[in-house]
C-alpha angles and dihedrals in degrees: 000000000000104000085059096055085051086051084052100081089033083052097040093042081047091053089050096055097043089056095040082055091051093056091046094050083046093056083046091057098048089042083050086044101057080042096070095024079059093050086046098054088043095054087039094067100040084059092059119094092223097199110235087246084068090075118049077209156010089263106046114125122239094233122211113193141202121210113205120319108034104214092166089078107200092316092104090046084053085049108061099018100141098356131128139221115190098354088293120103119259114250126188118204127188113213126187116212098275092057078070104095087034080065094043076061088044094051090041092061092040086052091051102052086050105032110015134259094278102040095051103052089048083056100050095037086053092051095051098047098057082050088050096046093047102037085102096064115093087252109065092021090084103029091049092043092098099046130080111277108270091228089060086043083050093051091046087045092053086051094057088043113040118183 
């Protein structure tokens, strides 16, 4: 018996290794899959025919932005470091959760340079109000915890948009 209670601490510390490992393979398999999920987002966008109404300028960047956590880690900002869409740079940008209704501003002047005015505060209004509607289902309960409410966007947005 007693070579087995001195195998107990070398199988233990064994065990040990072998789940800290895991965890560590498991965090490498998150980090692998950000990576990709970077380069896709990336490519994505550069797929896309962005039409030129899309940029008040030549300058303009073409701006990628991040809404609350960031699990990409700096693997988006390696990914488009220096690069173009559209002939624009690339710009990431990280946003909080207030910065929410700023970027409902933001939407409704990009709308308008592509759609229209009308037609993109219909849009918007039409949105957030679904949101609005259904922020009570299981669903959108937890994953909208976090935003502004979509009636106080609404009431920003028909500001914006007044009839």
């Amino acid at each position: 018996m007693e070579p087995l209670t001195r195998s107990v601490p070398v199988h233990a510390a064994l065990i040990a290794v072998l789940l800290l490992g895991g965890v560590s393979l498991l965090a490498d398999t998150a980090s692998k899959e950000y990576q990709v999920k970077a380069v896709f987002l990336f490519n994505f966008a550069n797929f896309v025919d962005w039409p030129a109404k899309s940029f008040p300028a030549a300058a303009t960047p073409f701006v990628i932005g991040i809404l609350g956590d960031n699990p990409f880690g700096t693997y988006l900002d390696d990914v488009v470091r220096g690069e173009k869409i559209a002939n624009h740079p690339v710009e990431l940008r990280r946003y909080d959760r207030e910065d929410e209704i700023a970027a409902d501003s933001y939407a409704l002047n990009l709308l308008e340079r592509v759609v229209g005015r009308e037609s993109g505060c219909r849009a918007t209004k039409a949105i957030l109000d679904r949101l609005r509607r259904e922020r009570s289902t299981r669903l959108f309960s937890a994953w909208l915890s976090t935003h502004p409410s979509p009636g106080d966007r609404l009431k920003v947005v028909d500001e914006l948009c007044p009839a």
